[in-house]
C-alpha positions as a printed NumPy array, in Angstrom:
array([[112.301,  84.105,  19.107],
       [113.739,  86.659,  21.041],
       [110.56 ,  88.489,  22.265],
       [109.61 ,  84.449,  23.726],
       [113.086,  84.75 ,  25.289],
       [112.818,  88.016,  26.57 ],
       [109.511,  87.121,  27.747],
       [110.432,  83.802,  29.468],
       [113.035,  85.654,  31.293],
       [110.845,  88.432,  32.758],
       [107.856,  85.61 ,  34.184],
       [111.799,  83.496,  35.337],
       [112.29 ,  86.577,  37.818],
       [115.283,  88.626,  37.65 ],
       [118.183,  87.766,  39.776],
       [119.956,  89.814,  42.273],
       [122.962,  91.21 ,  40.972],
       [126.603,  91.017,  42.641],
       [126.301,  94.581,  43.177],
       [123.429,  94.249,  45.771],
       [125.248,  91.553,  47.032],
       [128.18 ,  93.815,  47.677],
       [125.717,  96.336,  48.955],
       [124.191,  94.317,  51.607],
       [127.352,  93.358,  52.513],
       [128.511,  96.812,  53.305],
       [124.911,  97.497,  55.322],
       [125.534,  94.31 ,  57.394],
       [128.482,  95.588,  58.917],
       [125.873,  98.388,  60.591],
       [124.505,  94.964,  62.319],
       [128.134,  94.159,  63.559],
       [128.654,  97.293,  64.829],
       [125.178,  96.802,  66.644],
       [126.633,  93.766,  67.862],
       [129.52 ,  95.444,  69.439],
       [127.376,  97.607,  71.506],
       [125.127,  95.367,  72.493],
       [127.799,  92.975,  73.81 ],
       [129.989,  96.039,  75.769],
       [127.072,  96.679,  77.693],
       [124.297,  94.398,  77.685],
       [121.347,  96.601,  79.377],
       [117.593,  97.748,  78.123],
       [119.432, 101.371,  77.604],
       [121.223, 100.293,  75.303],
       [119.242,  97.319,  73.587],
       [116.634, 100.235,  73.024],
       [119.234, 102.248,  71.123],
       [120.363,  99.741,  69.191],
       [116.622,  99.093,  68.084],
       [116.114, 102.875,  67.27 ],
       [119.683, 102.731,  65.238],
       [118.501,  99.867,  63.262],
       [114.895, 100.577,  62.716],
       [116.249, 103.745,  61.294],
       [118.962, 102.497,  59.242],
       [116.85 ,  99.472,  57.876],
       [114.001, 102.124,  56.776],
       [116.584, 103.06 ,  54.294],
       [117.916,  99.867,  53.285],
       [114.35 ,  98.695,  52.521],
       [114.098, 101.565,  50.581],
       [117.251, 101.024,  48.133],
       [115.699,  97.168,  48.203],
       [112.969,  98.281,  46.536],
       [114.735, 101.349,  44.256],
       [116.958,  98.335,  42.859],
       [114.38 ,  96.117,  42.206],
       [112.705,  98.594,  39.86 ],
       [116.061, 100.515,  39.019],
       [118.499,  97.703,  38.865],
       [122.304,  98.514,  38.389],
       [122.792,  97.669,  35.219],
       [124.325, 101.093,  33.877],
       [127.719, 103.01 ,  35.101],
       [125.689, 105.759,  36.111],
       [123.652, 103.931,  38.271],
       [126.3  , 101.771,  39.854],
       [128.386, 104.752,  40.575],
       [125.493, 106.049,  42.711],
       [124.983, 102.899,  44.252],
       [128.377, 102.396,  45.632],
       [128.087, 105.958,  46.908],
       [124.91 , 104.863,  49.121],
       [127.648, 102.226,  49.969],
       [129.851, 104.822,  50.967],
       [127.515, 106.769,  53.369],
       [126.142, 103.268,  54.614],
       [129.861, 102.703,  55.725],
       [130.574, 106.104,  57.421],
       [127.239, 105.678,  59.187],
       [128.555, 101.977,  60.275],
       [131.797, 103.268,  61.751],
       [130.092, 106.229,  63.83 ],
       [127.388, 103.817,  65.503],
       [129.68 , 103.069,  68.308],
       [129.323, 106.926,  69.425],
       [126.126, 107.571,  67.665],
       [124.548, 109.103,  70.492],
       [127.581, 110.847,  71.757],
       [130.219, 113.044,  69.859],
       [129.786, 110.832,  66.564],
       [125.858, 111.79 ,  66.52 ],
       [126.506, 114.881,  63.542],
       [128.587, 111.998,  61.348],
       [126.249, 109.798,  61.571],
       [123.762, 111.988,  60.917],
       [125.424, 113.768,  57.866],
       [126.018, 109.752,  56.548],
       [122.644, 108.785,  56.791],
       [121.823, 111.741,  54.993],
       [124.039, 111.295,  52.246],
       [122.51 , 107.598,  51.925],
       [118.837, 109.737,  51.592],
       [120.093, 112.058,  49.43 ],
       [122.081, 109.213,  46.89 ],
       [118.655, 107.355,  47.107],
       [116.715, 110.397,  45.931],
       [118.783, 110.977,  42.99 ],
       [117.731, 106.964,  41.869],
       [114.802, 107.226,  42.636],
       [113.985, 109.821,  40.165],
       [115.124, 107.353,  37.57 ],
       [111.739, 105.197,  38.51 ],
       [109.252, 107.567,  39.317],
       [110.513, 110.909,  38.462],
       [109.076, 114.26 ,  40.423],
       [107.179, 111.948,  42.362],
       [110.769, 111.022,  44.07 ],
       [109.605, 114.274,  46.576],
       [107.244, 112.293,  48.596],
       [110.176, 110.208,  49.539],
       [112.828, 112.268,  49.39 ],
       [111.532, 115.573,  51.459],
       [110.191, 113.203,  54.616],
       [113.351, 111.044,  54.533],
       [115.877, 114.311,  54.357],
       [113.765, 115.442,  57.251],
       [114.651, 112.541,  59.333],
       [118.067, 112.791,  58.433],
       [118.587, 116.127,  59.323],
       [116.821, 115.404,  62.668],
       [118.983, 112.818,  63.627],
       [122.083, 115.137,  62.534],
       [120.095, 117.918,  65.154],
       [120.191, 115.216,  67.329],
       [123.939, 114.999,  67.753],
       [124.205, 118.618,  68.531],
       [122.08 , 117.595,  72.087],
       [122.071, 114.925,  74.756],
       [119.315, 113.205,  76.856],
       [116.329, 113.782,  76.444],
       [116.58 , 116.275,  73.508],
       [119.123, 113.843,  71.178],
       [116.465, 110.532,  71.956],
       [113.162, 113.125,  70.667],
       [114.814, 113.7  ,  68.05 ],
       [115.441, 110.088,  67.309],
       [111.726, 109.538,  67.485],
       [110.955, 112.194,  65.5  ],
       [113.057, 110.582,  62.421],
       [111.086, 107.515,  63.489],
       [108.024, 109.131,  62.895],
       [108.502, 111.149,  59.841],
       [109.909, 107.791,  58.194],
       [106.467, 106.064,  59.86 ],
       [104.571, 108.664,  57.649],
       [106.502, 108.453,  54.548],
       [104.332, 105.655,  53.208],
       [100.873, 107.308,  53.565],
       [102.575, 110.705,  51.616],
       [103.947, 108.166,  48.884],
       [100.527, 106.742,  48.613],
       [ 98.087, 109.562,  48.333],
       [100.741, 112.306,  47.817],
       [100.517, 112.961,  44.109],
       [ 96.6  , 112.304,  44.281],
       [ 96.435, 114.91 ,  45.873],
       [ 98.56 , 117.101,  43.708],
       [ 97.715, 116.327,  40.432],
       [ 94.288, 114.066,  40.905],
       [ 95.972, 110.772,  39.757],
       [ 93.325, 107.674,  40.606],
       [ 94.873, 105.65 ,  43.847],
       [ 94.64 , 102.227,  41.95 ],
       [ 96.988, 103.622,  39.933],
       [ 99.565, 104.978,  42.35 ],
       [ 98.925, 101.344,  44.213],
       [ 99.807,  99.787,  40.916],
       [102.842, 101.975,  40.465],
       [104.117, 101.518,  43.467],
       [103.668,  98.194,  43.579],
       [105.418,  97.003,  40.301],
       [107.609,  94.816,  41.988],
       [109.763,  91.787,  40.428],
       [108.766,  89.089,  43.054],
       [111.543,  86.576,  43.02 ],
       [114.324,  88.954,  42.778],
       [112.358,  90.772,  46.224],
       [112.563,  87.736,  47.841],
       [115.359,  86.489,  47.065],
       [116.796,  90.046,  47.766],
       [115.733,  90.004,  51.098],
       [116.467,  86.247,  51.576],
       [120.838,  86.539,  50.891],
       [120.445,  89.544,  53.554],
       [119.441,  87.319,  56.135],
       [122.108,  84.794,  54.729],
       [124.792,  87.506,  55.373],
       [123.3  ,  88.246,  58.652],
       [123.744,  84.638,  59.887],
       [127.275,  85.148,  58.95 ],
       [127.454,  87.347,  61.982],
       [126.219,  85.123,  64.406],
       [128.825,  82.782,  62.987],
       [131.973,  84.857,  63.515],
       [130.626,  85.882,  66.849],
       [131.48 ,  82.22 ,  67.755],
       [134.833,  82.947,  66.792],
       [135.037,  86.581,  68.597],
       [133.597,  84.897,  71.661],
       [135.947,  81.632,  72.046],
       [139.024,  84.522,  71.374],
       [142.24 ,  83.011,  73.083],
       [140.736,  80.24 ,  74.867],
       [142.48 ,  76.985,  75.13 ],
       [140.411,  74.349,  72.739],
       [139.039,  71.828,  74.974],
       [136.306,  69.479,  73.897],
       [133.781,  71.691,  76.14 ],
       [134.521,  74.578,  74.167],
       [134.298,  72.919,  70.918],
       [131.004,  71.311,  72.477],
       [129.61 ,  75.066,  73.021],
       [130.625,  76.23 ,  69.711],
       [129.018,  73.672,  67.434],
       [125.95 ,  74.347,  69.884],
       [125.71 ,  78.29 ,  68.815],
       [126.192,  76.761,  65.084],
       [123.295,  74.564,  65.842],
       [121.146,  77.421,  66.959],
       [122.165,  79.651,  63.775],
       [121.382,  76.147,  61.207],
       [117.906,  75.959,  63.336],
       [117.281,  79.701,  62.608],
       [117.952,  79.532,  59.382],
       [116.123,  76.228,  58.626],
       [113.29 ,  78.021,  60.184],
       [113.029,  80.679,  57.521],
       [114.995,  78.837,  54.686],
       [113.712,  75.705,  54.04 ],
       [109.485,  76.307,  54.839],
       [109.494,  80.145,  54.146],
       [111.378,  81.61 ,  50.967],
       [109.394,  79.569,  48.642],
       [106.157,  80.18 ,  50.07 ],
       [106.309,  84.126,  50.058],
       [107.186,  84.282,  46.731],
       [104.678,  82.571,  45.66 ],
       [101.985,  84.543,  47.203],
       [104.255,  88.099,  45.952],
       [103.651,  86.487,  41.783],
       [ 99.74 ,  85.85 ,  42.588],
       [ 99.232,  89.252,  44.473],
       [ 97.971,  91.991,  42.079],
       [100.488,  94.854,  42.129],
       [ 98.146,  97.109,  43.384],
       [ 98.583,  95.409,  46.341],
       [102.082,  94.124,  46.797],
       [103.232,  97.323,  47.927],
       [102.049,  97.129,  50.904],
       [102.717,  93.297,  51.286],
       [105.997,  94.126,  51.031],
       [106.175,  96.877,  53.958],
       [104.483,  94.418,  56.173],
       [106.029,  91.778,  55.075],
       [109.875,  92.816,  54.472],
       [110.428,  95.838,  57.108],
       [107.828,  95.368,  59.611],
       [108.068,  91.399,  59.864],
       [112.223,  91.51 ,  58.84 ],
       [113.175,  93.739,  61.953],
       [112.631,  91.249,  64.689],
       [114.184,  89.005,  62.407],
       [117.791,  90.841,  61.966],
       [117.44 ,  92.326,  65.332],
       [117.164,  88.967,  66.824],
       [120.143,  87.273,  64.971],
       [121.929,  90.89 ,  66.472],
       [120.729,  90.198,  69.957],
       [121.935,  86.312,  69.985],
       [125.368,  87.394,  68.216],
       [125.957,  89.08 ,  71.415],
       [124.764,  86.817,  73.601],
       [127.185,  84.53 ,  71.853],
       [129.938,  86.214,  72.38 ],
       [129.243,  86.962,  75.52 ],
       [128.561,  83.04 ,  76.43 ],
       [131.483,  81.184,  75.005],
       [133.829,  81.816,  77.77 ],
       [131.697,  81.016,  80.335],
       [129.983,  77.876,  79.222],
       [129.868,  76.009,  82.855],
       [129.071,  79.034,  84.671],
       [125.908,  80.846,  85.34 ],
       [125.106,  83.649,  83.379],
       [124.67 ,  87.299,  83.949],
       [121.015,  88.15 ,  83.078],
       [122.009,  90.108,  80.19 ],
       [124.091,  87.449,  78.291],
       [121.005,  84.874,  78.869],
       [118.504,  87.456,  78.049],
       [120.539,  88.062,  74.893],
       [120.829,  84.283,  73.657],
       [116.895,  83.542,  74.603],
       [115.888,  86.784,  73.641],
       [117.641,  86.754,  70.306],
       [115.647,  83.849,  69.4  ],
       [112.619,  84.875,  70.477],
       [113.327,  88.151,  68.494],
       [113.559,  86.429,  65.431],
       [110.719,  84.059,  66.09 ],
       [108.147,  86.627,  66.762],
       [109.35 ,  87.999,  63.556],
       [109.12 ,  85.121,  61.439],
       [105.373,  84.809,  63.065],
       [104.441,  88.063,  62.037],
       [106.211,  86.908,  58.681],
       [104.064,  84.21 ,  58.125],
       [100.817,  85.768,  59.168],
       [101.069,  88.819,  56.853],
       [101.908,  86.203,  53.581],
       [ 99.032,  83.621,  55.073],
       [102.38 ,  81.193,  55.464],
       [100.929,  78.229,  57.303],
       [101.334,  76.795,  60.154],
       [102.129,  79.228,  62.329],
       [100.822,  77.997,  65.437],
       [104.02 ,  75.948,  66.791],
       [106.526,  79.009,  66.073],
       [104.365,  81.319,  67.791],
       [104.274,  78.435,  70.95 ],
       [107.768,  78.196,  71.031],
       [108.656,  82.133,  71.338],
       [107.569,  81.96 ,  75.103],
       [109.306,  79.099,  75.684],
       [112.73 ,  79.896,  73.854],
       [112.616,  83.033,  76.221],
       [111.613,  81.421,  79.131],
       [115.138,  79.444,  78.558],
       [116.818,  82.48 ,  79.7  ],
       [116.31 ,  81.008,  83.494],
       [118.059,  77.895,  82.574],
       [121.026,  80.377,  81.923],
       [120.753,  82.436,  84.973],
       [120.019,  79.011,  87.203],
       [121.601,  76.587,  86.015],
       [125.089,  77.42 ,  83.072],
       [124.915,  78.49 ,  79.649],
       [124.9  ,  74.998,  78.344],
       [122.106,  74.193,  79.597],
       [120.287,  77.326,  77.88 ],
       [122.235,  76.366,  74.483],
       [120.853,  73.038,  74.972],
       [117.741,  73.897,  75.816],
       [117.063,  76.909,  72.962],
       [118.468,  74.08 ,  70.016],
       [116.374,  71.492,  71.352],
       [112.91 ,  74.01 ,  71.401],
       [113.803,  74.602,  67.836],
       [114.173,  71.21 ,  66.666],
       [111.067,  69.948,  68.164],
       [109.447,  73.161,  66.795],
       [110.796,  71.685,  63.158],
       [109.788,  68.563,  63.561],
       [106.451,  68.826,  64.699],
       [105.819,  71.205,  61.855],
       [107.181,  68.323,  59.732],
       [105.067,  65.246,  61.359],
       [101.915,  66.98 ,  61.525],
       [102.048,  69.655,  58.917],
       [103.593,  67.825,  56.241],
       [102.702,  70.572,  53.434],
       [103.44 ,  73.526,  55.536],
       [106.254,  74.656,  52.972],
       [103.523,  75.946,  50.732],
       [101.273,  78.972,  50.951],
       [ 97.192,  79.564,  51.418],
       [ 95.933,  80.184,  48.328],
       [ 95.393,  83.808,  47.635],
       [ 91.657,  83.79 ,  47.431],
       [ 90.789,  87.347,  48.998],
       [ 93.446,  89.573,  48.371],
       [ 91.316,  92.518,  50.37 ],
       [ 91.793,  90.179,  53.372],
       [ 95.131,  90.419,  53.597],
       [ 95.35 ,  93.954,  52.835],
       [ 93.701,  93.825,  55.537],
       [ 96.684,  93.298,  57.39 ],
       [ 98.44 ,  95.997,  55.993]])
């Protein structure tokens, strides 16, 4: 009886654990602080950093995603280690603002210490093999602390540089100890690959939850002292609007779907489903809800008035952002339809002019009512869109990978 239970719980899917909660928690506040410099100087100099901060920073958080899926924190030991990844995540959080100024070194030295806390779990997992994460992702840690030491130029090639050696660190994780000690590559595949779908997913899913949250309070940041008229209040349940249509978007068509295809896909290649799926696909994503936080804030106060390019490009572009993602999303998992998301990224960004032109309402207006008639036409004429394609040829979406 208690091998069926045990059993019945392991095909059930474990569930993610109030400590991961906590955890994303903590690594969301790295999006706020994005946020904040985003909306104190809305320019392509500094959307671009705040893309290099996060891809960086989410390279790691994908990687203690996938540690506590296979390692979850279920002993003292391991929680203690967790919650000092928490730690580092938080004093990499509070430099951001000066990241690429006289904060650059403690930031740097934080995102180490989140590589270096990740290592030591990691070896819990897949023991000595832990170096074919840990050397290229201390390398890219202590680049970006180099990077502190130098401006221009010389700090943003260093950025890149992490960029890269984190780009790489899959392919060395992959053939790596094949090399070394001859082990078969279905194997390593396999290895890496043992992944507990629904609590991946679902993982993954309460991040973008939390995320959401941001967008939220930056309704609350951006209305500040303002008097509360009915036009404000009219504005404000339009940015909720926006954030219910976002997450409808992904919620309601997408969550089930991908894990669905994650229980039929052989481990040996889930692995890589994963990276395309939950980094590659997932940055857009956050990055988007980031982008229209700002442009939120930013918007609010101004609701009759035409809009500075930047706050319009932010709200438009923000849902575009996440749009494209959730495209890419859905392609990689063979989530269909995908044809009337991918038609309405053009046009929520094209809404940026109705900003510029006309006030911000009307680009509120105009972005809520794209994304209901995206919804709804996936609902009239794609009626079983929620599920997924049948996994029939797993090597075509590898593929993809």
């Amino acid at each position: 009886m208690e091998e069926a239970a045990r059993t019945t719980a392991e095909e059930a899917g474990r569930r993610v654990s109030t400590l991961e909660l906590f955890f994303d928690l903590v690594f969301v506040f790295t999006l706020t602080q994005l946020t904040v410099l985003l909306a104190a100087d809305l320019s392509f100099a500094t959307a671009a950093r705040v893309a290099l901060i996060f891809v960086v920073l989410f390279w790691m958080y994908g990687a203690y995603a996938y540690l506590t899926n296979q390692v979850p924190p279920d002993r003292p030991s391991r929680r203690l280690l967790l919650m000092l990844g928490m730690s580092a995540f938080l004093v990499c959080a509070l430099a951001i603002p000066h990241a690429f100024d006289d904060g650059g070194v403690v930031f740097g030295l934080g995102f180490l210490a989140v590589v270096l806390v990740h290592s030591a779990l990691y070896t819990r997992s897949h023991g000595r093999d832990v170096i074919w994460y840990a050397v290229p992702n201390s390398l890219a840690a202590l680049s970006i602390t180099a990077a502190g030491l130098f401006d221009g130029l010389a700090a943003d090639g260093l950025w890149l540089l992490a960029l890269v050696l984190q780009f790489v660190t899959p392919f060395l994780a992959e053939h790596g100890p094949r090399r070394r000690d001859g082990r078969e590559a279905a194997f390593l595949r396999t290895q890496l690959g043992a992944l507990d779908p629904a609590h991946f997913v679902e993982r993954h899913g309460l991040l973008l939850i939390v995320a959401f949250g941001e967008s939220v309070i930056a309704i609350g940041i951006g209305i500040g002292d303002l008097p509360l008229t009915a036009d404000l209040f009219g504005g404000a349940f339009l940015a909720l609007a926006l954030a219910i249509a976002l997450w409808w978007t992904y919620f309601v068509r997408d969550e089930h779907g991908a894990e669905t295809v994650f229980s039929a896909t052989p481990p040996d290649r889930r692995w890589r489903l994963a990276m395309n799926a939950y980094y590659y696909a997932f940055l857009p994503m956050l990055l988007g809800i980031a982008c229209l936080a700002a442009g939120v804030k930013k918007t609010l106060g101004h609701l009759t008035e035409q809009l500075h390019t930047g706050p319009a490009l932010a709200l438009a572009g923000g849902v575009a952002l996440f749009l494209a993602g959730d495209v890419a999303f859905r392609a990689v998992l063979r989530l269909f339809p995908v044809s009337f998301r991918a038609a309405a990224v053009p046009v929520t960004l094209a809404a940026a002019l109705l900003g510029i032109h006309l006030s911000a309402v009307a680009e509120l207006l105009a972005l809520v009512g794209v994304l209901v008639a995206m919804l709804g036409a996936e609902a009239r004429w794609s009626p079983c869109g929620a599920g997924a394609e049948a996994p029939e040829s797993p090597d075509s979406r590898a593929a993809l990978a």
